[in-house]
NUTIZA-415408 format. One line per field, with one value per residue: x negated, y negated, z negated of N, C-alpha, C, CB in turn. Coordinates in nm, 3 decimals. Glycine has a CB too. Example, Ala and Ser with C-alpha at 12.3 -4.5 7.8 and 13.67 -1.06 7.14 Angstrom:
2
nX [-1.319,-1.285]
nY [0.569,0.225]
nZ [-0.780,-0.708]
caX [-1.230,-1.367]
caY [0.450,0.106]
caZ [-0.780,-0.714]
cX [-1.320,-1.290]
cY [0.330,-0.003]
cZ [-0.780,-0.787]
cbX [-1.131,-1.408]
cbY [0.447,0.060]
cbZ [-0.905,-0.572]
END
This chain:
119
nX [2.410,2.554,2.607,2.700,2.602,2.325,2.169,2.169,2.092,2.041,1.948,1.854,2.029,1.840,1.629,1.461,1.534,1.303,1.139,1.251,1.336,1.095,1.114,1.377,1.378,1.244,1.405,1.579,1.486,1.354,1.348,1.484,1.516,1.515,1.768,1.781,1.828,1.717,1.604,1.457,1.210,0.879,0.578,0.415,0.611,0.700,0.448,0.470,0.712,0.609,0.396,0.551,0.639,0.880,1.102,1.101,1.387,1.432,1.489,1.270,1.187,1.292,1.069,0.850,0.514,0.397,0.641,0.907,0.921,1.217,1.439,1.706,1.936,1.953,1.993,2.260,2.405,2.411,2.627,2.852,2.704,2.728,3.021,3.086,2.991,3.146,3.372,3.323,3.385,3.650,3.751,3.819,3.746,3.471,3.435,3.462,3.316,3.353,3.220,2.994,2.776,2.479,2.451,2.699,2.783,2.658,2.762,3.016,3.000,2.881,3.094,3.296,3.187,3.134,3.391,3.522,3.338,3.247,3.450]
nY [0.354,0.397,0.059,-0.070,-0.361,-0.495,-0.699,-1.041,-1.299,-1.618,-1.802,-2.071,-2.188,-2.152,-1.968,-1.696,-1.367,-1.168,-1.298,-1.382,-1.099,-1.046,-1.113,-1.055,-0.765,-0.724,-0.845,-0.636,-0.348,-0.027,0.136,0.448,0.449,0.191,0.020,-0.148,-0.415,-0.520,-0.746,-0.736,-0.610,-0.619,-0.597,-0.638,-0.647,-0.364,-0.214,-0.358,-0.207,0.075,0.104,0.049,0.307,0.279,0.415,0.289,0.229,0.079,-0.007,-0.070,-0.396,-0.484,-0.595,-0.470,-0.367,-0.123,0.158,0.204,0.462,0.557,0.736,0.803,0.889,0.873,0.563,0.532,0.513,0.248,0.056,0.092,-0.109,-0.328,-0.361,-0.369,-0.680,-0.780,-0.719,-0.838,-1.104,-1.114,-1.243,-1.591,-1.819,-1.775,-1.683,-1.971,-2.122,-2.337,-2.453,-2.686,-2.686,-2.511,-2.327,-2.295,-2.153,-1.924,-1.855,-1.802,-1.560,-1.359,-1.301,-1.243,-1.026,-0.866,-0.801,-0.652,-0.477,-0.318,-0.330]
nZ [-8.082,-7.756,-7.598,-7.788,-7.937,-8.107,-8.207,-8.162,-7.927,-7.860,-7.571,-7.344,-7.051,-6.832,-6.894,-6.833,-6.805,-6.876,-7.004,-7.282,-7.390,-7.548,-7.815,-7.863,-7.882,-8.066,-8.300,-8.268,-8.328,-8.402,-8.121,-7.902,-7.589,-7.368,-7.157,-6.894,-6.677,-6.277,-6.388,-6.580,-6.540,-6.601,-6.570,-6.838,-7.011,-6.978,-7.086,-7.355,-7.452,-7.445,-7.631,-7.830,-7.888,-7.715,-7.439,-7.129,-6.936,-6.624,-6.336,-6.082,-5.872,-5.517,-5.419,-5.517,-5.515,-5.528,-5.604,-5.883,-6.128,-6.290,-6.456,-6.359,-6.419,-6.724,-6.689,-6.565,-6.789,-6.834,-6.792,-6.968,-7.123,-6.974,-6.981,-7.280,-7.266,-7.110,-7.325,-7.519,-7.390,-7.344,-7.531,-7.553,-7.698,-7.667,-7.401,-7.287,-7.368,-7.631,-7.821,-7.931,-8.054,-8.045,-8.281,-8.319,-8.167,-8.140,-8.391,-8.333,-8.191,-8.271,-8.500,-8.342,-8.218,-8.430,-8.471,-8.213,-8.214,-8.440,-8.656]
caX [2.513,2.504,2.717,2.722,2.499,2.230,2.104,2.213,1.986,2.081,1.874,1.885,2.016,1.694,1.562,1.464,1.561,1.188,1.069,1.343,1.249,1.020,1.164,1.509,1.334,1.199,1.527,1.636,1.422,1.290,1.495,1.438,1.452,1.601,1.827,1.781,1.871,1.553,1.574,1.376,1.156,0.745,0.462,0.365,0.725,0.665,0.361,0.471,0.767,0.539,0.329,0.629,0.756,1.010,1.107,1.136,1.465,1.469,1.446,1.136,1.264,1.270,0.912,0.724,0.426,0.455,0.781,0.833,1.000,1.294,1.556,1.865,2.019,2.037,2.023,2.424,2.460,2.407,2.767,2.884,2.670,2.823,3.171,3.067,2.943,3.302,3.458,3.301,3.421,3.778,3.781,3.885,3.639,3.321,3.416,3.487,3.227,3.427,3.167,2.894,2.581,2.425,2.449,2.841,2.864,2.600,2.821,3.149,2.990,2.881,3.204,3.354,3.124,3.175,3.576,3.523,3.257,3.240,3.566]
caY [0.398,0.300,-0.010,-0.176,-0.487,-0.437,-0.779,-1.124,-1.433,-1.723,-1.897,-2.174,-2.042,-2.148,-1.904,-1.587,-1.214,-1.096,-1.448,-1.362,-0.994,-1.008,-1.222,-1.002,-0.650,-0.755,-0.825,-0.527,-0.294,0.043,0.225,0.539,0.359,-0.021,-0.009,-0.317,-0.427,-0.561,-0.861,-0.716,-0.566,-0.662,-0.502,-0.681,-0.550,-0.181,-0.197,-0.365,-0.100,0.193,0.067,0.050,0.375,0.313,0.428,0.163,0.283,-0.034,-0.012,-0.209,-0.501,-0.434,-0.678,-0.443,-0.304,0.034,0.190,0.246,0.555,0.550,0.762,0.699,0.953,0.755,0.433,0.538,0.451,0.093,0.044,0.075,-0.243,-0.450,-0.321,-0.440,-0.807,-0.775,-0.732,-1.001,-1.272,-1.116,-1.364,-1.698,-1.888,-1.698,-1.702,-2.101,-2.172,-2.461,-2.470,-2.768,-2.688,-2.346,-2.249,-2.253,-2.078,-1.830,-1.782,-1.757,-1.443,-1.253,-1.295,-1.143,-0.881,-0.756,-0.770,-0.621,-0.323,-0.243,-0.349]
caZ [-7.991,-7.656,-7.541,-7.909,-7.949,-8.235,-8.238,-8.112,-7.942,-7.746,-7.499,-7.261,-6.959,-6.750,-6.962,-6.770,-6.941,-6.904,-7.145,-7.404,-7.432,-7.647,-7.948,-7.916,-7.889,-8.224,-8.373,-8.244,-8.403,-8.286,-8.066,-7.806,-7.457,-7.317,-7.030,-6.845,-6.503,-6.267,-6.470,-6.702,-6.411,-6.611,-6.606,-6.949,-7.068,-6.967,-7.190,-7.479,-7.458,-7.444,-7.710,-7.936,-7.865,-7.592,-7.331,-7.002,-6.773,-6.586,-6.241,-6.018,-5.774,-5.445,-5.337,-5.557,-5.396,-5.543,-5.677,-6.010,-6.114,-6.397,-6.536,-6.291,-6.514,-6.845,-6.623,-6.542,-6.916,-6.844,-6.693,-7.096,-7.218,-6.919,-7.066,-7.396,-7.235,-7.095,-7.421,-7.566,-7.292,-7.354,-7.663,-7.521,-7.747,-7.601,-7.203,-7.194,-7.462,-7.686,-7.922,-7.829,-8.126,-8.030,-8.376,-8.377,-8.020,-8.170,-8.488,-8.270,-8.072,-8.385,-8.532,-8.179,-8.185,-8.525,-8.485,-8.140,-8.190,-8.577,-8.744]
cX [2.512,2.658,2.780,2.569,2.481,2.195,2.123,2.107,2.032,1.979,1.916,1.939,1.953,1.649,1.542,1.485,1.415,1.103,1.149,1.374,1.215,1.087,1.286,1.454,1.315,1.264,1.608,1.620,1.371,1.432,1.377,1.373,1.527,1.650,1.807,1.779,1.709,1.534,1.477,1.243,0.980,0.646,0.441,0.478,0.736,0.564,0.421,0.606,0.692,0.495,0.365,0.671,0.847,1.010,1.184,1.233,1.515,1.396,1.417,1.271,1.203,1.155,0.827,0.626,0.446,0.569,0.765,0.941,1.094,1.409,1.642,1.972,2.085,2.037,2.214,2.490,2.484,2.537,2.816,2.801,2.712,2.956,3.146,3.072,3.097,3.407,3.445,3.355,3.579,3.828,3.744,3.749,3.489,3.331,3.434,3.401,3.246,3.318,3.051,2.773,2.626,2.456,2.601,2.868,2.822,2.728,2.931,3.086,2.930,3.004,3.272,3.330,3.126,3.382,3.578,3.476,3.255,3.317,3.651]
cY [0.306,0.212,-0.100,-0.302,-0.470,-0.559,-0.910,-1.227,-1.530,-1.843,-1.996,-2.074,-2.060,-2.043,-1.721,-1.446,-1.177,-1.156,-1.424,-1.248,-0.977,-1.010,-1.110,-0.878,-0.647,-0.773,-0.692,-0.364,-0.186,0.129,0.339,0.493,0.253,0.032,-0.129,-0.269,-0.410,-0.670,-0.853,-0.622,-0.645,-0.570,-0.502,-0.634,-0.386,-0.163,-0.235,-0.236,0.027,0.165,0.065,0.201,0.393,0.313,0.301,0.273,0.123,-0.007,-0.109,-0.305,-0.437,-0.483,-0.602,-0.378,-0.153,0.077,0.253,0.351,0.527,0.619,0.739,0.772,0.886,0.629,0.427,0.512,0.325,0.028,0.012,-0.089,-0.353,-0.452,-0.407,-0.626,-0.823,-0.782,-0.819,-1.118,-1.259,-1.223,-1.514,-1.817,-1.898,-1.755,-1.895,-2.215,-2.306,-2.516,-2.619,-2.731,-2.517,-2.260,-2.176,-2.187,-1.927,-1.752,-1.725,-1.588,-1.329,-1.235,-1.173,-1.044,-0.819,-0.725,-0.677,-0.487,-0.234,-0.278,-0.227]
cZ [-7.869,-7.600,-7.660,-7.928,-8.077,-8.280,-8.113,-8.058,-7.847,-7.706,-7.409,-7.179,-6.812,-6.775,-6.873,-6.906,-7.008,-7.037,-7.260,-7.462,-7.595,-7.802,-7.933,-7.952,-8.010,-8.326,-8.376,-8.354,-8.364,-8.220,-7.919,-7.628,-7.466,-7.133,-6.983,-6.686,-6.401,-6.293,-6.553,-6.620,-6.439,-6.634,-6.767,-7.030,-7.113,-7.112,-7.289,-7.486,-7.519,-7.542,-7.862,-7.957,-7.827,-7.508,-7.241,-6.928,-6.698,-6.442,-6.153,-5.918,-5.634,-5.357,-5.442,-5.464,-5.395,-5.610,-5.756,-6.014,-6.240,-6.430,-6.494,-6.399,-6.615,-6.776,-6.591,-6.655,-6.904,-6.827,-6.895,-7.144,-7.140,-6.929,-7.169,-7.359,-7.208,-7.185,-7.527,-7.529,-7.317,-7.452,-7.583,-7.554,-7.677,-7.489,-7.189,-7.267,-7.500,-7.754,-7.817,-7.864,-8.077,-8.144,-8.402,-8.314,-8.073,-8.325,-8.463,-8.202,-8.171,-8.439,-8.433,-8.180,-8.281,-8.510,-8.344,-8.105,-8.341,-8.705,-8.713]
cbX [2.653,2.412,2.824,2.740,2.545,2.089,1.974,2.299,1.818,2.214,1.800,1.776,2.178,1.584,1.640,1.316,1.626,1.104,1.107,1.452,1.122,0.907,1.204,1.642,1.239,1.140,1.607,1.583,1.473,1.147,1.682,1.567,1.460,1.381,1.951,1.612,1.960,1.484,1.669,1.479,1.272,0.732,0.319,0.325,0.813,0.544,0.245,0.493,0.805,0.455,0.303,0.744,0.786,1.100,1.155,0.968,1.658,1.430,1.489,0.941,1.219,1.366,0.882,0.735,0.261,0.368,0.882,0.809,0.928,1.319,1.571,1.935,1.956,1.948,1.914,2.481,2.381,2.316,2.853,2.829,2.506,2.813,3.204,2.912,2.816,3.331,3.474,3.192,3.373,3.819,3.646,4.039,3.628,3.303,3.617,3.664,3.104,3.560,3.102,2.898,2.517,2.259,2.395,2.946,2.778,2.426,2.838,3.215,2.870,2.793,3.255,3.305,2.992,3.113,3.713,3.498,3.064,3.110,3.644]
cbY [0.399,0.398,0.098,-0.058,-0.644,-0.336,-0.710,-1.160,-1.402,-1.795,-1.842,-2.276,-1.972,-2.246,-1.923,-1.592,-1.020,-1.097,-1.659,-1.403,-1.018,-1.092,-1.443,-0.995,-0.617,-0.849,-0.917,-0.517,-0.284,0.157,0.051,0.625,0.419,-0.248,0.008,-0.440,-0.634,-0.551,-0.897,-0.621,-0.641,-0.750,-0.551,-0.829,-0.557,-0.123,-0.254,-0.537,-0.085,0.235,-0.030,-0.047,0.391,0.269,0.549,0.087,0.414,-0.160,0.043,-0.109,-0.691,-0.415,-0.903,-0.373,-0.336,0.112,0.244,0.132,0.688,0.452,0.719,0.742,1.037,0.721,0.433,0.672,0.461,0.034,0.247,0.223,-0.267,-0.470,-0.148,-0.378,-0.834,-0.677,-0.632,-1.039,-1.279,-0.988,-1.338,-1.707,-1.836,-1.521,-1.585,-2.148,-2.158,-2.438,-2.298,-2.926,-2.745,-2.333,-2.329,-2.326,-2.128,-1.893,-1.841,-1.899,-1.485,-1.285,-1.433,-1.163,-0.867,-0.827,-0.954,-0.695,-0.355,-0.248,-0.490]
cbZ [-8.059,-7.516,-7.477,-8.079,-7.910,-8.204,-8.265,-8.191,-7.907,-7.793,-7.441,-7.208,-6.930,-6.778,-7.113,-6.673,-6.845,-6.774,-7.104,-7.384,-7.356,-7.632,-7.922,-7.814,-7.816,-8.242,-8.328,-8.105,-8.491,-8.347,-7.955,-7.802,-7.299,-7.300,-7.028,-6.906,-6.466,-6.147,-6.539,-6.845,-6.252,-6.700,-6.527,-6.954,-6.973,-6.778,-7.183,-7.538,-7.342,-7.349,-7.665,-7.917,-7.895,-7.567,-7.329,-6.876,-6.811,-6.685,-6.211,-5.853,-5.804,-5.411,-5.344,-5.662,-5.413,-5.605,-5.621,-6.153,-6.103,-6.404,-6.633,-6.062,-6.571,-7.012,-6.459,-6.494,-7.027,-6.740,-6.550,-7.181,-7.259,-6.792,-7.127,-7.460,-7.113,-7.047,-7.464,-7.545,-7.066,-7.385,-7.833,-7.617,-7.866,-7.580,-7.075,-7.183,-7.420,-7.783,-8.001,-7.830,-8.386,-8.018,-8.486,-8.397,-7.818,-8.199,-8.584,-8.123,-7.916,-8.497,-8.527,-8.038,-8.138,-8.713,-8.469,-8.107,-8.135,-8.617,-8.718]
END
């Protein structure tokens, strides 16, 4: 369902979307297509997508050379999973991040997200 989080990962936050991809997609599991912003805007992405069986609606950046085409249609879904990101931060804990080890911030935001999307 679109706008529920399937699968959790927390990176630095040097960490670019396109580098952290991979490793979540994989937690994820298979799915139809990936909304993504142009954060997620790789060639090497597109493919492993396709490759899996999903569809890329992620539209190119605007220094590409050629323009890529995508789905603005289901792309107007996307608006729902930055709702969701939104209803995550509503929890106090999450938005001012108390926690200090990764593991506890990571366990605080599963918690959140099951009381939040599938309680």
């Amino acid at each position: 369902m679109l706008g529920r989080p399937y699968a959790l990962m927390l990176t630095a936050g040097n960490v670019s979307d396109v580098k952290a991809a991979p490793a979540l997609l994989e937690r994820a599991g298979r799915m139809r297509y990936l909304l993504g912003d142009k954060g997620y805007d790789a060639n090497s992405l597109r493919k492993a997508l396709r490759d899996n069986g999903t569809s890329p609606v992620i539209p190119g950046r605007r220094n590409r050379k050629r323009a890529i085409r995508y789905d603005q249609q289901r792309y107007r879904g996307r608006h729902l999973i930055e709702n969701a990101f939104c209803r995550i931060k509503d929890f106090r804990r999450v938005a001012t991040r108390y926690d200090k080890l990764a593991d506890n911030f990571l366990s605080g935001v599963a918690l959140v997200t099951a009381l939040a999307f599938w309680l």
